[in-house]
C-alpha positions in Angstrom: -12.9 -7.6 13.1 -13.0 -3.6 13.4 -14.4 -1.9 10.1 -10.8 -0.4 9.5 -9.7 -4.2 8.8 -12.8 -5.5 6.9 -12.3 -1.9 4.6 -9.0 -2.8 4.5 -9.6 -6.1 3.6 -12.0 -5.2 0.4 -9.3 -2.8 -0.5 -6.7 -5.4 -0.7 -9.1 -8.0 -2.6 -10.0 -4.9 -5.0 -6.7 -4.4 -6.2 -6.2 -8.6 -6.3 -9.3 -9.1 -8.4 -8.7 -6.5 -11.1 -10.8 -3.6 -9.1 -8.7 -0.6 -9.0 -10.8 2.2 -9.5 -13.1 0.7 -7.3 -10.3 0.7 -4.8 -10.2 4.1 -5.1 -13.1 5.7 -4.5 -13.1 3.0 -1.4 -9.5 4.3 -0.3 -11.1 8.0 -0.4 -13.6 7.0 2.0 -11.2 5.2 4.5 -9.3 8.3 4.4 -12.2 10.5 6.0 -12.5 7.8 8.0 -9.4 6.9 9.5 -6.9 9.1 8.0 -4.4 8.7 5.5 -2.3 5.0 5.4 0.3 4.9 2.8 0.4 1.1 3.2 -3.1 1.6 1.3 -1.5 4.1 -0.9 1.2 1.5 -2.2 -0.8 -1.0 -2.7 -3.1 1.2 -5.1 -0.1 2.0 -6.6 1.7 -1.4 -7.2 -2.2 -2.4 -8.5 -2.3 0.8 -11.2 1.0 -0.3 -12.5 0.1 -3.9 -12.4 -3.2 -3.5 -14.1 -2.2 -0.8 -16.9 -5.0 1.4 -15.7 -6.2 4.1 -17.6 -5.4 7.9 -17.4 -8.7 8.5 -15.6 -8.2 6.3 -12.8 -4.4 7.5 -12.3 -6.2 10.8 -12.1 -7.8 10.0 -9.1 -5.1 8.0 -7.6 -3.2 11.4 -8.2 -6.0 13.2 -6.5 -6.6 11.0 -3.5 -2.9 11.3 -2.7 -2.8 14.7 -2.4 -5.9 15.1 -0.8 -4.6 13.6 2.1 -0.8 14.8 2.2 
């Protein structure tokens, strides 16, 4: 399994177990990495409005979308 995948993978099971703003300091790093995916995008997205997150993380959901545009 390629280390896209497997990051991919612990992004997925983030957002599944509760973990967004974990997510998304992981999605910032997969972005350097291997550019933007907006599959990954709306999945954070379907998992901030899921969990109710708090202004902070939508903050840096915010930023990590349009620091990859």
């Amino acid at each position: 399994m390629s280390r896209r995948q497997r990051q991919f993978d612990q992004l997925r099971d983030l957002c599944s177990a509760g973990g967004v703003v974990r997510a998304i300091d992981l999605a910032f790093e997969h972005f350097v990495h291997f550019g933007r995916d907006d599959e990954i995008i709306d999945m954070l997205a379907r998992a901030i409005d899921d969990a109710g997150v708090a202004g902070r993380a939508r903050h840096r959901f915010y930023e990590l979308c349009a620091s990859h545009d």
